[in-house]
C-alpha positions as CSV (number, residue, x, y, z in Angstrom):
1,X,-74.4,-191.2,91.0
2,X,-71.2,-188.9,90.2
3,X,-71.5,-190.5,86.3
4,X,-74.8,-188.6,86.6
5,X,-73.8,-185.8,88.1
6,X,-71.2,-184.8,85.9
7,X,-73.0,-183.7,83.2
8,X,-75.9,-182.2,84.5
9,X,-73.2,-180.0,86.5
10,X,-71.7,-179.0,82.8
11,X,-75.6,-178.3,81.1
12,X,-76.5,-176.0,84.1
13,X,-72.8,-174.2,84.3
14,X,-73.6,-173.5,80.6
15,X,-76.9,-172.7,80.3
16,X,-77.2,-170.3,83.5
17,X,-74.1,-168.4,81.8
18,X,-75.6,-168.2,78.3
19,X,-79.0,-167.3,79.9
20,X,-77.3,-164.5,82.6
21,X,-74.7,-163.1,79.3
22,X,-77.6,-163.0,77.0
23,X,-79.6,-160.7,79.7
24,X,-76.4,-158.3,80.1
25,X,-75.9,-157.8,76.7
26,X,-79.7,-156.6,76.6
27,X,-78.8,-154.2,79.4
28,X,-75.6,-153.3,78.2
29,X,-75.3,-149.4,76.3
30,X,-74.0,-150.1,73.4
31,X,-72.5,-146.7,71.8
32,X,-69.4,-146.2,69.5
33,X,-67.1,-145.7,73.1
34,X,-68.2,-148.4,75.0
35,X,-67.6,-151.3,72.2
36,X,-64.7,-152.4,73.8
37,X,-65.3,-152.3,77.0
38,X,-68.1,-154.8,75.9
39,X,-65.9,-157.2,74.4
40,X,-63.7,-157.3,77.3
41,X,-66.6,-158.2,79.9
42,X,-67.7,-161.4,76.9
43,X,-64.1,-162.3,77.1
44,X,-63.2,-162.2,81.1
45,X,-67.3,-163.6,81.1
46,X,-66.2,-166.6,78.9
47,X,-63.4,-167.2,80.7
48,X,-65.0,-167.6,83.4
49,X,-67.1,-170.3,82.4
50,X,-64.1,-172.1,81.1
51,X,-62.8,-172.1,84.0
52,X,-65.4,-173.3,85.9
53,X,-65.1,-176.2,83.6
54,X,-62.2,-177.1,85.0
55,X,-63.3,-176.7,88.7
56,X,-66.3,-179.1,88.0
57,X,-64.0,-181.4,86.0
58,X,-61.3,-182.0,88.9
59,X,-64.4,-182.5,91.9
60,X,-65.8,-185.3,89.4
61,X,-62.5,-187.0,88.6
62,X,-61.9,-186.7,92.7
63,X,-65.2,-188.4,93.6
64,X,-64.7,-191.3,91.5
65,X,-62.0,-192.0,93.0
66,X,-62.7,-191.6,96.3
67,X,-65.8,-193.8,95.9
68,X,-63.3,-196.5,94.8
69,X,-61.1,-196.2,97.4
70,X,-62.2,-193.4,100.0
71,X,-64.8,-193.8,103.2
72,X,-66.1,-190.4,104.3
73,X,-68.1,-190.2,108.3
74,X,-70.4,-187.6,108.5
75,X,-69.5,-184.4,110.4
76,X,-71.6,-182.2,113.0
77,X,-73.2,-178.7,111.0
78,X,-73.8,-175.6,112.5
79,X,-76.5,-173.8,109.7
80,X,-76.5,-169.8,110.1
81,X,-79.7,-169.0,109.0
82,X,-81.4,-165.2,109.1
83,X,-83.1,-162.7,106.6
84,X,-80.4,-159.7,105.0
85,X,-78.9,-157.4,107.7
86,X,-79.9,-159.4,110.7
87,X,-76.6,-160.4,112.1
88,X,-75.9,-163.9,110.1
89,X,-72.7,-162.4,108.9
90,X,-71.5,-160.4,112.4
91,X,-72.1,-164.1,113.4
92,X,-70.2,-166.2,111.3
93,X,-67.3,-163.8,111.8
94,X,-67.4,-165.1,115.4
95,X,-67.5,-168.4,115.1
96,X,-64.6,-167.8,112.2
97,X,-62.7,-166.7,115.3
98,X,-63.0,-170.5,117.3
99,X,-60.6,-171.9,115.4
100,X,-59.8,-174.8,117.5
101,X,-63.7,-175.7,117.1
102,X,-65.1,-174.7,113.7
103,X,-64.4,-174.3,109.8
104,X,-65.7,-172.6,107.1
105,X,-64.3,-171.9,103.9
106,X,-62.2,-169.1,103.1
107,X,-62.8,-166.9,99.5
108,X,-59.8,-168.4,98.1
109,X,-61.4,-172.2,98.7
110,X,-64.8,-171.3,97.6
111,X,-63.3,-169.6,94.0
112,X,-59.8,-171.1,93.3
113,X,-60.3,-174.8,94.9
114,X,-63.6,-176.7,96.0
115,X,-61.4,-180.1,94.7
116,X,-59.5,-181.3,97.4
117,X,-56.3,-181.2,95.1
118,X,-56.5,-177.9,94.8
119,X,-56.7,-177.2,98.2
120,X,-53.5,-178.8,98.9
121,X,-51.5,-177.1,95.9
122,X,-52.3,-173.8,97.0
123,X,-52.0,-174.5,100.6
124,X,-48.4,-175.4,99.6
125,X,-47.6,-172.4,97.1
126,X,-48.4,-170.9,100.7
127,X,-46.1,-172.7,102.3
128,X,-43.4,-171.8,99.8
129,X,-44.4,-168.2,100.0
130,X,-44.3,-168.3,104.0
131,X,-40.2,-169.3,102.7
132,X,-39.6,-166.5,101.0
133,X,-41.3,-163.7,103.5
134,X,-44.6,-163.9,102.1
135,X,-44.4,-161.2,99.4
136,X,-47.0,-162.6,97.3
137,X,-49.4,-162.7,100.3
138,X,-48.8,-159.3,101.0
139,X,-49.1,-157.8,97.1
140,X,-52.9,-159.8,97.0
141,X,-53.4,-158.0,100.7
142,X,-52.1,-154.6,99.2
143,X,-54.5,-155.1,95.8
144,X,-57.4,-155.7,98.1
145,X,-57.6,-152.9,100.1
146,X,-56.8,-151.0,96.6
147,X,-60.0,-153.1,94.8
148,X,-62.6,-153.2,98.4
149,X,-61.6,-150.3,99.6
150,X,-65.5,-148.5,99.5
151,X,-67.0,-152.3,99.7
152,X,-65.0,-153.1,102.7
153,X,-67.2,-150.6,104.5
154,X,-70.2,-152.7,104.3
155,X,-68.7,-156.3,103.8
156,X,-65.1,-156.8,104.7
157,X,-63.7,-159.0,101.4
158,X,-60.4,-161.0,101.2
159,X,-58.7,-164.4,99.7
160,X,-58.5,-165.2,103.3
161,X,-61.4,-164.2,105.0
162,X,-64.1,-167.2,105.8
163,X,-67.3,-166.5,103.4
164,X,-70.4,-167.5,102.8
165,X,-70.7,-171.2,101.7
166,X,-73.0,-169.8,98.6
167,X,-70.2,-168.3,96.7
168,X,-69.4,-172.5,96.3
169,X,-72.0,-172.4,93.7
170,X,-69.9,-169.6,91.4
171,X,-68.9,-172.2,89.5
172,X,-72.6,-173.6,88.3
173,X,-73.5,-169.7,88.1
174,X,-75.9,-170.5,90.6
175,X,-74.9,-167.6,93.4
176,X,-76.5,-164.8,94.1
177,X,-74.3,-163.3,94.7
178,X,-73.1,-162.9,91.0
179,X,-75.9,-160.9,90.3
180,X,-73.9,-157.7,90.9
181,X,-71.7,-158.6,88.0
182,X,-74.0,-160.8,85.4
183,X,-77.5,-161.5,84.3
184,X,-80.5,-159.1,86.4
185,X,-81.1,-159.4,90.1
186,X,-84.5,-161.3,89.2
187,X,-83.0,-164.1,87.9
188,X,-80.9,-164.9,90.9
189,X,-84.5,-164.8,93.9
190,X,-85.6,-168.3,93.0
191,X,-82.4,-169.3,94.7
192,X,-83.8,-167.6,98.2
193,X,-86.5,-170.1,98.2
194,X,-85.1,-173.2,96.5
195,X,-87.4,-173.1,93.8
196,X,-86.3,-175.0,90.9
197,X,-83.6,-175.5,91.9
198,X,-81.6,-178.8,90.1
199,X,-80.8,-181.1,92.5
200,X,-77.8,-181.4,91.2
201,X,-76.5,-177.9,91.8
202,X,-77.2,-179.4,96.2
203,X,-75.1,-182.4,95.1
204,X,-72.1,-180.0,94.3
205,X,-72.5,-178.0,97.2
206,X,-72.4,-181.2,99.6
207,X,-69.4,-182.3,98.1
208,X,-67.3,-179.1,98.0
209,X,-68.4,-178.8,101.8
210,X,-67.1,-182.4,102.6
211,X,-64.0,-182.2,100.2
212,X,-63.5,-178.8,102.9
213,X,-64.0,-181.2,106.1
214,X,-61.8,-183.5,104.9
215,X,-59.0,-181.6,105.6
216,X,-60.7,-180.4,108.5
217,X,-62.0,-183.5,110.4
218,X,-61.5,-182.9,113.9
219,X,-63.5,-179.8,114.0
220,X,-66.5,-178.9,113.0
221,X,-68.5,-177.0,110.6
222,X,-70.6,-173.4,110.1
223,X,-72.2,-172.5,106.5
């Protein structure tokens, strides 16, 4: 199933981008001034998808070889379900707080590391930084409040905050959420109502939440 998966994970990480850049560039004002600031967003955007390359690539080379030589049990789920601005995320914030009981993934997870590997390497530059006094935890703390300052007021953002399990799907530019930085707002409402929707883009989503509860198997966990 993962020799499947693979590359339909790579044809819908590249056509989503293409489709979402090719709709900025059509909104995009393009005078003398802003040329450059046009060419940056391409490059960052491209970047982007290069990197979520990479993400995709390290989960597939992970589940084949855990389906050689891995068993996985399945796990108890709590789904927060609600409509905007009806207390799903006021919620999950409490839950967050049971940490003996459940897990959710934290921004840096959902972004930097759905691949079990990755996980563990950062959770160890952690470690390393704990050493050390934690300066580099404090200097991304002291950029955030710089960055979400006026955001914070609605959503409270961090690395290490718990999120919502849709940001997961960043890296098939199949979130939402992305549509306050690419593509128009339109495009992103079929994911709402799971209409046409690849399966495929579900397949990835279950295995970044299991490659989570594998590091956290005695508890369980809220999306």
């Amino acid at each position: 199933m993962i020799l499947y998966l693979y590359p339909q994970w790579l044809r819908i990480s590249t056509c989503q981008f293409f489709k979402l850049l090719t709709e900025s560039m059509c909104l995009f004002p393009f005078r003398p001034n802003s040329i450059h600031k046009f060419v940056l967003v391409t490059l960052l955007s491209i970047c982007a998808l290069l990197i979520s390359y990479i993400h995709l690539s390290v989960v597939f080379v992970e589940q084949v070889l855990f389906s050689l030589f891995v068993s996985f049990k399945a796990y108890p789920t709590v789904f927060i379900i609600g409509p905007p601005r009806s207390g799903t995320t006021r919620m999950h914030k409490l839950l967050a707080k049971d940490v003996e009981t459940f897990s959710s993934m934290k921004m840096w997870e959902l972004f930097f590391a759905p691949a079990i590997s990755q996980k563990l390497i950062l959770i160890c530059l952690g470690k390393i930084d704990e050493l050390f006094g934690a300066p580099f935890f404090r200097l991304i703390q002291y950029f955030e409040k710089k960055i979400f300052k006026d955001f914070n007021r609605i959503h409270k953002l961090g690395l290490f905050n718990v999120e919502e399990d849709a940001l997961i799907l960043f890296h098939l530019f199949s979130c939402y959420h992305m549509s306050f930085l690419i593509g128009k707002e339109r495009s992103y409402s079929h994911l709402n109502y799971d209409k046409g929707v690849p399966k495929a883009v579900w397949a990835y989503y279950k295995i970044c939440v299991d490659n989570h509860m594998r590091l956290n198997s005695k508890k369980n966990v809220f999306i």
